[in-house]
N, C-alpha and C positions, 0 to 999 in steps of 0.2 A: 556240641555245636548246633547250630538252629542255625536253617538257610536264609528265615525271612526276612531279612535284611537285605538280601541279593537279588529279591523278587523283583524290582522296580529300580536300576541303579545309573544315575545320572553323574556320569563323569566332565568333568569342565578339564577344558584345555584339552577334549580328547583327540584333537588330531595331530597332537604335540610329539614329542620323543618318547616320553612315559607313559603319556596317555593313549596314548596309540596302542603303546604294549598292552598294560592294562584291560583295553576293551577289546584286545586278541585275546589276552590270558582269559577274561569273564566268559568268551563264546566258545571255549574250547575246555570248561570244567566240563566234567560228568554231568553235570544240571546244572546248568547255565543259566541266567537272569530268566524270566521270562519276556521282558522287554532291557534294552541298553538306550539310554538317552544321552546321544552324545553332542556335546555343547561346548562350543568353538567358532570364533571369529570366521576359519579359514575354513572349508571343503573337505572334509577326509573321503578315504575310500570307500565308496558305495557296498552295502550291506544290507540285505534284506531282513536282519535281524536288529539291524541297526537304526534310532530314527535320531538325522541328524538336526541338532538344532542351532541355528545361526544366532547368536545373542551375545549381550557387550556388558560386563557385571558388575559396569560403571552405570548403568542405567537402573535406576534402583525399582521403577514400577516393573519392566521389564523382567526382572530377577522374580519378582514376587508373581508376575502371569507365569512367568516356566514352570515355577515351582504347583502351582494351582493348574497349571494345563497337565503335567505329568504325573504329579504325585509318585515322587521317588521314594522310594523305600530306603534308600543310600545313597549318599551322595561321596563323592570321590574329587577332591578339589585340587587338582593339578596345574592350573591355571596361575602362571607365575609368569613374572618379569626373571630376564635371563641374570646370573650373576653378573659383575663388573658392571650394572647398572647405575645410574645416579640415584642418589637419594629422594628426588621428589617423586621417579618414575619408580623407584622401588617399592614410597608408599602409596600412590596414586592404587598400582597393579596387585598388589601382595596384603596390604592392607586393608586400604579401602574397600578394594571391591571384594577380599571374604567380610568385612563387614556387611556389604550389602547380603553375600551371600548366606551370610548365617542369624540378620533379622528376618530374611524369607524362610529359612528352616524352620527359627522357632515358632513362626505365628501361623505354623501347620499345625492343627490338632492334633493330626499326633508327628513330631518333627522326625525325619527322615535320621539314620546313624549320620555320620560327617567324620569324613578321616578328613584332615587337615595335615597338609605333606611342607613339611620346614627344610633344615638342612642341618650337614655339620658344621659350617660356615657358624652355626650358634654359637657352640665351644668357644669359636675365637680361637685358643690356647697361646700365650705368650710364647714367640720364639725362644726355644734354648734347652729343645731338647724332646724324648720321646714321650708321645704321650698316647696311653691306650684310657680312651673313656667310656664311663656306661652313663645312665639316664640321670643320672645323681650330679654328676661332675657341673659345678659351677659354671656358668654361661658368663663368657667374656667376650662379647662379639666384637668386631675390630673392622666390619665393611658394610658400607649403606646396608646391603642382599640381607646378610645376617641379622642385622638389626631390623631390616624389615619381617622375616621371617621369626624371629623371636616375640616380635607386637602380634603379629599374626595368630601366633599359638596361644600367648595370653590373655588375648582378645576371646581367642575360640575357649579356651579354660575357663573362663567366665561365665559364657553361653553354656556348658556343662554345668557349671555351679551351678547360677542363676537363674537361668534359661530352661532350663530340662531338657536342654539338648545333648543326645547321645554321641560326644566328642571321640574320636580318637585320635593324636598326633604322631606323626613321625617324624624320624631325624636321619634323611637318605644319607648317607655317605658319597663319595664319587662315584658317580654310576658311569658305566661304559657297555657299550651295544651294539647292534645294529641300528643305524639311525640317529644316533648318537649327533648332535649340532659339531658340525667343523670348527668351530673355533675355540672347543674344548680338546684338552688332551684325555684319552691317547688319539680320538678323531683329527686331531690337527696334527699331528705327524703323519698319520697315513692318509691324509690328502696331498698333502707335502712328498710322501714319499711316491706316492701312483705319477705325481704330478713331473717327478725327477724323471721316474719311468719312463712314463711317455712322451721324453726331451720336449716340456714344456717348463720344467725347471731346473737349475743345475745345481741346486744344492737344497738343503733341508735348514732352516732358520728354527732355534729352540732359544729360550729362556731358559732360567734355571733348572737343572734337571738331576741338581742334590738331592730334591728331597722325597719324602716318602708318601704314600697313599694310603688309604684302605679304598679297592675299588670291590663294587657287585654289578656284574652282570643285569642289567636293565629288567632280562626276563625273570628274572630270582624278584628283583624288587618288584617287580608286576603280582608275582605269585604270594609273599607278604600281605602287601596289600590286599587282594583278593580274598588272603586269611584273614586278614581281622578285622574286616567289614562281613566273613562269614562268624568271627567266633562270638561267644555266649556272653552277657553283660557284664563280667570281669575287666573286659577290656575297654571302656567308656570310663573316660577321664584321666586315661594314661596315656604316658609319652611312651614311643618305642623306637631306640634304633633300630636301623636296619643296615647293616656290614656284613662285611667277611671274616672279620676278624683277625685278618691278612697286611701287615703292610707291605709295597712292592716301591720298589726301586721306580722313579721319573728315567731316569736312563736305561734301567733295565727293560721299560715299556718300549723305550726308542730303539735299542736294538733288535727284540724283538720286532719291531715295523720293520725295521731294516732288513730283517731276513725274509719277511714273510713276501719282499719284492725278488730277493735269490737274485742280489747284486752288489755291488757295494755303491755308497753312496754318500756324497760327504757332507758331513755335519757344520753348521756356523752357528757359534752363540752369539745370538741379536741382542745389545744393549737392549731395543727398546720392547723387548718380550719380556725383562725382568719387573720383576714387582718388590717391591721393597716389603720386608716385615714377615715376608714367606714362615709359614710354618714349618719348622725343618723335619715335621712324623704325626701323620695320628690316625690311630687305629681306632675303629667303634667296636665296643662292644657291646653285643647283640643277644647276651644270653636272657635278656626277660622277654624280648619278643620269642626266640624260642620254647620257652617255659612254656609261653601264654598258647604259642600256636603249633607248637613242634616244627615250625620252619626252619630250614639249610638251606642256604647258599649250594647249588649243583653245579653252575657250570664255571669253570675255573678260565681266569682271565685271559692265559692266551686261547682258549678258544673262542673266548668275546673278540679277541683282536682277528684273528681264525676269518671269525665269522662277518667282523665287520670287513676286513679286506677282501674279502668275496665278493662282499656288495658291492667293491669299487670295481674291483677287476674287469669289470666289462669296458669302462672307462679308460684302461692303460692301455 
């Protein structure tokens, strides 16, 4: 592996759920970036190792000064529209502006690496049944997110082709953490559950909770990535999931919340939490991103729940 990729590494969206992680996981390698450019609409937490830059990557001259004021060695593009978005905001955010951001990469003499982060939402996978997929599995996406996300990556494959830009993509899986957005599960149960807690609610509202997951630990997913923006030019111009290879039970996650408040507390299924067309299982598999990086998933999901319910606790 060769670090110099790491030297100069400008993360977007970094004061987000991932990217937050992300630019903890890069200052806390054994040798660390020697600068982090972190670039974000919103204010993160102040760092002396950190310089953070305020900038919008809908703004296309703007994009092309970042790029020429910092000269990133890596770029790390986290910067997304949330799922359950609509379609025009999906390609506006996810689209559009990595377009902008990957004509300012290539017309760097020499273009910076570029992980390009998608989702499993690609797969799509027709309801009716289980499904374990690796990087090969046919993309049938079925929601604006997915569809924006799949233009995204094809877009960025082109710029690899064409472009001589040092691509690498990924395909997260369910990610869960600390920090995790509430109106994701399993964070949306255990706001729900602190919430019952602290006799501010009296019950817990779920949607369907048949079906199955593959979920990673946010900080596993930080440390991936961190890998293969460090590993050697094998890994430019390839997709990698990133899983556990695990699927978990949606109701298993909720009882688990349930205990980790040490009460009981009662459940209601909300008509209007259901989504029609649910995929009823799908697991990623993750063995080429292993191959390429010797990455494992460490920390196993009820300690993400663990962990996330920690962070609430002060709040119950």
């Amino acid at each position: 592996m060769t670090l110099s990729y790491l030297k100069r590494v400008l993360v977007t969206g970094a004061a987000g759920f991932v990217g937050s992680h992300l630019v903890r996981h890069l200052l806390n390698r054994p040798e660390p970036p020697e600068s982090i450019i972190a670039l974000d609409l919103r204010p993160g937490k102040s760092d002396p190792r950190v310089c953070w830059v305020k900038a919008d990557l809908a703004d296309t001259p703007q994009v092309h000064r970042t790029l020429v004021d910092y000269e990133p060695s890596a770029v790390a593009h986290l910067a997304a529209a949330p799922p359950r978005t609509d379609l025009k905001t999906c390609f506006e955010v996810n689209v559009r502006a990595c377009s902008n951001l990957l004509a300012a990469v290539a017309a760097r003499p020499r273009p910076p690496r570029m992980l390009i982060v998608g989702s499993a939402a690609q797969y799509g996978i027709d309801p009716g049944g289980c499904e374990v997929v690796d990087e090969s599995h046919p993309l049938n996406v079925t929601t604006p997110y997915g569809l924006s996300k799949t233009l995204q990556e094809s877009w960025a494959m082109l710029y690899a082709r064409d472009g001589g830009v040092p691509v690498i993509a990924v395909r997260p899986f369910n990610i869960l953490g600390p920090g995790q957005p509430s109106g994701l599960v399993p964070a949306a149960f255990l706001h729900q559950v602190a919430e019952v807690a602290a006799g501010r609610a009296a019950e817990v509202r779920v949607g369907n909770t048949s079906t199955l997951r593959d979920f990673t630990d946010v900080r596993d997913v930080a440390a991936a990535m961190a890998l293969l923006l460090a590993a050697d030019e094998k890994v430019d111009g390839e997709v990698f999931n990133i899983a556990s290879g695990e699927a978990v039970g949606i109701r298993e996650m909720l009882v688990e919340c349930i205990r980790l408040a040490g009460r009981d507390i009662p459940v209601r299924e909300d008509l209007a939490r259901l989504r029609p067309g649910d995929v009823p299982s799908i697991t990623g598999d993750a063995g080429k991103l292993r191959k390429a990086t010797g990455w494992q998933p460490r920390i196993p999901w009820r300690r993400s729940l663990a962990d996330m319910w920690d962070a609430l606790s002060p709040a119950v």
